[in-house]
N, C-alpha and C positions, 0 to 999 in steps of 0.2 A: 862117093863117100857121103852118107846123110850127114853130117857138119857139114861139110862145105856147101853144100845145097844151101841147107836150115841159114850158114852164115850171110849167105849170099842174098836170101830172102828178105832177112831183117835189115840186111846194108839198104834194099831198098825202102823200106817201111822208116828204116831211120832217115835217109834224105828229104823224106814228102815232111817228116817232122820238121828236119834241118830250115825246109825251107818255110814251115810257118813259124820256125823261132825267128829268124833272118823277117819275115816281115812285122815282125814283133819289134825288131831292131834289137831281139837278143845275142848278138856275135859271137859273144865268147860262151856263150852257151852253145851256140851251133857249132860253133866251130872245135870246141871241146869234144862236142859229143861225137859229132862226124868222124875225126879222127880216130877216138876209140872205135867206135863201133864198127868204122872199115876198116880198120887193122885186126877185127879178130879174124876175120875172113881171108884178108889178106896173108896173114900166118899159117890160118889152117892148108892154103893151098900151096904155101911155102912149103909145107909141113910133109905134103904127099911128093916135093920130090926130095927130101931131104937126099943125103949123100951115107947116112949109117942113122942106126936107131937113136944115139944121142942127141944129134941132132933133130929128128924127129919129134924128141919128147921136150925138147928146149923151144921149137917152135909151138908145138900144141903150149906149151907153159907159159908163153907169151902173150898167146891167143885167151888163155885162162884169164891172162890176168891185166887183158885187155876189154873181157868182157865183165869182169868185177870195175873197173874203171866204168865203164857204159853203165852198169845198172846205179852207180853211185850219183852219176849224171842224170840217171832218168828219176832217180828218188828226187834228187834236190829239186827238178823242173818240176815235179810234181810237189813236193811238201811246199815251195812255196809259192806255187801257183800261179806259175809263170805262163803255162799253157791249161787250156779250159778244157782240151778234147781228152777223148777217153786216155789215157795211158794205161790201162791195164794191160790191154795185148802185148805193148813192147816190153813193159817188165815179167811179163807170164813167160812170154819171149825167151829175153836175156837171162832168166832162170834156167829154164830148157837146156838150152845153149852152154849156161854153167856147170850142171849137172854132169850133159854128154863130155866138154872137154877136160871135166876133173876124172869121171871113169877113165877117160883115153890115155891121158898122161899116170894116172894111177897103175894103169892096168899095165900098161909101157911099159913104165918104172919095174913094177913086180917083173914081168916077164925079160928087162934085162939082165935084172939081179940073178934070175933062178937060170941063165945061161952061163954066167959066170961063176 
């Protein structure tokens, strides 16, 4: 599944961050961020074994709205200018990523509806 891949790439892109906030002595900004950001991934692979489509689409919706937690986190480091290096990739990123898992759980949704 490209989610899981695409989540699994940025999990690492966000650690190499994690750990220049961490030598910043930003904690709870690392540590903030880490958590969102590996739990979107961690969802989405939850997601593929789900047990029935509901759950499926309650995992991807977790992962949605773990990855809107992430880019809330990456605006803030950047508006105020916590970290100097580029952050565009992660937030061109975590859009991406937003994107694909609102069609997933959208498209879900419609196609459990239209079974019932």
């Amino acid at each position: 599944m490209l989610i899981e891949e695409k989540s699994f790439q940025f999990s690492l892109e966000i650690i190499a961050l994690v750990k220049e906030l961490r030598k910043k002595k930003e904690y709870v900004f690392a540590d903030q961020l880490l958590k969102s950001a590996t739990s979107i991934g961690a969802n989405v692979c939850e997601a593929g074994a789900s047990q029935s489509k509901k759950d499926f689409i309650s995992k991807m919706s977790i992962a949605s709205k773990e990855a809107r937690e992430t880019r809330y986190w990456l605006r803030l480091i950047l508006e105020a200018e916590i970290i100097t290096s580029d952050m565009e990739k992660p937030l061109e990123e975590i859009e991406q990523i937003i994107r694909i898992l609102t069609k997933i759980v959208k498209t879900s949704q419609f196609n459990l509806k239209s079974k019932t």
